[in-house]
C-alpha positions as CSV (number, residue, x, y, z in Angstrom):
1,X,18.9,13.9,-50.4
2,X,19.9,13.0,-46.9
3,X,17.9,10.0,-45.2
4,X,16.5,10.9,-41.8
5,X,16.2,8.1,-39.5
6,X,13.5,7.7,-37.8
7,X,13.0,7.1,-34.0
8,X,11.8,3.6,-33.3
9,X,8.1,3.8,-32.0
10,X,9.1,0.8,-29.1
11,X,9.8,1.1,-25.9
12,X,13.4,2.4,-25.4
13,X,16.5,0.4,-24.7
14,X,17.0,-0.5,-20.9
15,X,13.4,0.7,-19.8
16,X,12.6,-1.1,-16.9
17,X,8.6,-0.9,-16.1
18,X,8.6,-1.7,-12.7
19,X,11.2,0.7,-11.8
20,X,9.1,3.5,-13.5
21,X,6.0,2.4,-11.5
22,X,8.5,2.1,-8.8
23,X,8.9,6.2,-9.2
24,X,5.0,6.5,-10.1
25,X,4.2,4.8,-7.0
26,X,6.5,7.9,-5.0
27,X,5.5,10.6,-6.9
28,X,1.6,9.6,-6.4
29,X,1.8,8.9,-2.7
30,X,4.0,11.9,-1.8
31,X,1.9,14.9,-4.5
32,X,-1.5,12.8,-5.3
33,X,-2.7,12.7,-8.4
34,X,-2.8,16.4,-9.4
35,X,0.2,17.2,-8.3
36,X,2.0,14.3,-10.5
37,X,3.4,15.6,-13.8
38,X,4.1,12.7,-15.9
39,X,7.3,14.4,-17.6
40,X,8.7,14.4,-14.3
41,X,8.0,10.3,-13.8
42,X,9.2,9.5,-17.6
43,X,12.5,12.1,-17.2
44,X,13.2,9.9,-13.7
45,X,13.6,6.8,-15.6
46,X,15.3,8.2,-18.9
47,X,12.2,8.0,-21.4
48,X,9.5,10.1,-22.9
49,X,6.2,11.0,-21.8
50,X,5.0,9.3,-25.0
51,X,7.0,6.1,-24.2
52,X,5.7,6.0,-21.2
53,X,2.0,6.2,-22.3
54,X,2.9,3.3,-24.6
55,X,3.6,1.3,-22.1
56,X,1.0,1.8,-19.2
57,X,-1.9,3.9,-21.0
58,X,-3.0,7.3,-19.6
59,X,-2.6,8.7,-16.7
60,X,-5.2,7.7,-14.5
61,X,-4.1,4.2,-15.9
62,X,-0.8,4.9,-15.0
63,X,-2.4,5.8,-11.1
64,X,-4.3,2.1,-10.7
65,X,-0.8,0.2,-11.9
66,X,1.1,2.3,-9.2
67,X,-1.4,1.5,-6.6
68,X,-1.4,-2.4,-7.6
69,X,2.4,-1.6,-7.7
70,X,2.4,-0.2,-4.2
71,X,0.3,-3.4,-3.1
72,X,2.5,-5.7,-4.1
73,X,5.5,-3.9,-3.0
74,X,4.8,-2.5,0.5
75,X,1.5,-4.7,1.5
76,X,2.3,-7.9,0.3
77,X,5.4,-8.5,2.0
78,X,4.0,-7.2,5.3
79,X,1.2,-9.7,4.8
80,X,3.9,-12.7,4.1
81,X,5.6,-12.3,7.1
82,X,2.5,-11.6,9.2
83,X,1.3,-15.4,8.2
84,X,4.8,-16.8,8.3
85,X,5.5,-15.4,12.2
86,X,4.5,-18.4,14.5
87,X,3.6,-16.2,17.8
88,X,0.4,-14.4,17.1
89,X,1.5,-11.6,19.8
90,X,4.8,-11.0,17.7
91,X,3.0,-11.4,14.4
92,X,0.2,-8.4,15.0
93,X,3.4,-6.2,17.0
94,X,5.7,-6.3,14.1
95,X,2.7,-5.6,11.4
96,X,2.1,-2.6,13.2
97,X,5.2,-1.8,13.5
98,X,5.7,-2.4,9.8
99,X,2.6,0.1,8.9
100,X,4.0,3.0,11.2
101,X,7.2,3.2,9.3
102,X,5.6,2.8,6.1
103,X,3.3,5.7,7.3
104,X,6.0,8.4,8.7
105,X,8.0,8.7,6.1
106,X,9.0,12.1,6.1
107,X,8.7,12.7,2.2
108,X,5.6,10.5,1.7
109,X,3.6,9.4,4.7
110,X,0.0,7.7,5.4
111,X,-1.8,5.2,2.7
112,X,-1.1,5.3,-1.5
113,X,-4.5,3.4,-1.7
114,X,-6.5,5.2,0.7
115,X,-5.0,8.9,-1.0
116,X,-5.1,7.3,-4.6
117,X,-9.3,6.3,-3.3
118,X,-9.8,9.9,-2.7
119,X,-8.8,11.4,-5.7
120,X,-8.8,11.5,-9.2
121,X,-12.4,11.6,-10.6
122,X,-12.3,9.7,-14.2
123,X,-11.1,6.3,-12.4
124,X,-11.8,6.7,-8.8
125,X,-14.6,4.2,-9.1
126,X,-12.0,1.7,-10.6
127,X,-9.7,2.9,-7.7
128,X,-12.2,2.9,-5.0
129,X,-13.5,-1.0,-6.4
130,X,-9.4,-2.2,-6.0
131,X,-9.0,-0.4,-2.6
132,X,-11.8,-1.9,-0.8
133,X,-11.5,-5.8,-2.0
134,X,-7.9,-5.2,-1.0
135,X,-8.7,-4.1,2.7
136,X,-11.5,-6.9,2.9
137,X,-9.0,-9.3,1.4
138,X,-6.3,-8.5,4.3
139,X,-9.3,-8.4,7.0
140,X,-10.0,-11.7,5.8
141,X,-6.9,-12.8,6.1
142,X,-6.2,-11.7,9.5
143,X,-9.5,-13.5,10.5
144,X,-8.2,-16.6,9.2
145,X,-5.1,-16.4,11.0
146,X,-6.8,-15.1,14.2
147,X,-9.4,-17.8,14.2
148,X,-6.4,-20.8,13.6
149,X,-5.2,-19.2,16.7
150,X,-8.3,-19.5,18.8
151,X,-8.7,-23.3,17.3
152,X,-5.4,-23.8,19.0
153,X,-6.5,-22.7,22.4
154,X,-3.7,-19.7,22.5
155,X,-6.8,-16.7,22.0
156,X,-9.8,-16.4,23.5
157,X,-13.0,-17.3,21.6
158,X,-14.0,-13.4,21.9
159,X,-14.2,-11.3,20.4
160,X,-14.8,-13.5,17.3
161,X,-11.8,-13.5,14.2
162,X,-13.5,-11.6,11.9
163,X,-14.4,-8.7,14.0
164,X,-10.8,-9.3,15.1
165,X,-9.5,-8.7,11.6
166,X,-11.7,-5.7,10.5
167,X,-10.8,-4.2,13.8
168,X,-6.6,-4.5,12.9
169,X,-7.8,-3.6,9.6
170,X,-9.3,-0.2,10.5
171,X,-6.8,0.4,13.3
172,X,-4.2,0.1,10.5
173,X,-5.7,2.9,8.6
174,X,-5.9,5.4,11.4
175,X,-2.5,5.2,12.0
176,X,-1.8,5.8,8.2
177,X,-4.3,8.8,8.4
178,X,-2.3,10.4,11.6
179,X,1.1,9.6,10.0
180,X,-0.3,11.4,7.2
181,X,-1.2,14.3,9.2
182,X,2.2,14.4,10.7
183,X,1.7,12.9,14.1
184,X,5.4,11.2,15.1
185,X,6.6,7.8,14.6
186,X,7.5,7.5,18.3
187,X,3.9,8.6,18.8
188,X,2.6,6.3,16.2
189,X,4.6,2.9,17.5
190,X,3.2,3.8,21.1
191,X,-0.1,4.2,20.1
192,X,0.4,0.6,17.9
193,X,1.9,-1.6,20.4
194,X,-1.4,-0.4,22.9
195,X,-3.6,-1.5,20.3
196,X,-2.7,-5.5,20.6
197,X,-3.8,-6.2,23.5
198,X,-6.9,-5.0,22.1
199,X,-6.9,-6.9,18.9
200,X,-5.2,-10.1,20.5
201,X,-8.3,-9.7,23.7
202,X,-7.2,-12.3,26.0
203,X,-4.7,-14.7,25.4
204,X,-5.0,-18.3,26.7
């Protein structure tokens, strides 16, 4: 009797995780979540649909490790070099700048997070929870930043850092939401670079 082997339960040789979130994150931002087949994530990095539940749960699990994913990946970054940029005026232009390219892409355009918030019922709360300590997070971050500034005598004391931050904050979105709704990057950057002045108010 001939023995059939069986195939090994573990994840397969050479999967990579991140580069399947990597492909989760694309798929989710461009389609959302109903329009995301999971075949179609797990045959982009060579593995089953089983394998791939193995190794990030369920779908909607699979949606909250794409959005952390797509923190990490696109917001982080933007963040680092936001604090490491010594002239606030530079610093604020080229974070702008930053979001409008992330938001006019042609395949994918406007905010993973904010489209992943919207969406899919059976974690949206969980999504929704991880969205909004993330945009407080980066408002608060931008109030530090602003407020070191006005310490230093190089912005004006008003209006005040945190109101500063939320506004960038909320300014930042917009633009995602039009670049979503197919407004033009050369639309998009001109409407960005006017908004620092407003952010930055006067500068000493």
């Amino acid at each position: 009797m001939d023995t059939v082997e069986k195939r090994p339960r573990g994840r397969p040789k050479g999967f990579i995780p991140d580069e399947a979130l990597d492909r989760a994150v694309e798929m989710f931002w461009q389609d959302g979540y109903e329009g995301v087949d999971v075949d179609r994530i797990a045959r982009s990095v060579n593995v089953t649909k089983p394998a791939l539940y193995r190794a990030f749960g369920d779908k909607s699990t699979l949606l909250l490790k794409a959005v952390e994913r797509y923190s990490q990946t696109y917001v982080a970054p933007r963040m680092a070099a936001f604090q490491a940029e010594p002239d606030i005026h530079k610093a604020v232009t080229a974070f702008c700048e930053a979001t409008v390219d992330a938001a006019s892409h042609d395949a994918r355009g406007g905010c993973m997070m904010a489209a992943a918030a919207s969406g899919e019922p059976e974690r949206v709360t969980e999504i929704r929870s991880y969205v909004a300590r993330g945009l407080t997070a980066t408002a608060d971050l931008f109030a530090k930043r602003f407020e070191k500034e006005m310490r230093a005598g190089r912005l004006s004391r008003t209006p005040s850092a945190k109101v500063r931050g939320r506004l960038l904050v909320d300014l930042l979105q917009g633009l995602q939401l039009r670049g979503k709704v197919g407004i033009s990057r050369e639309q998009l950057l001109q409407e960005a670079r006017s908004y620092v002045p407003l952010i930055l108010g006067k500068q000493m």
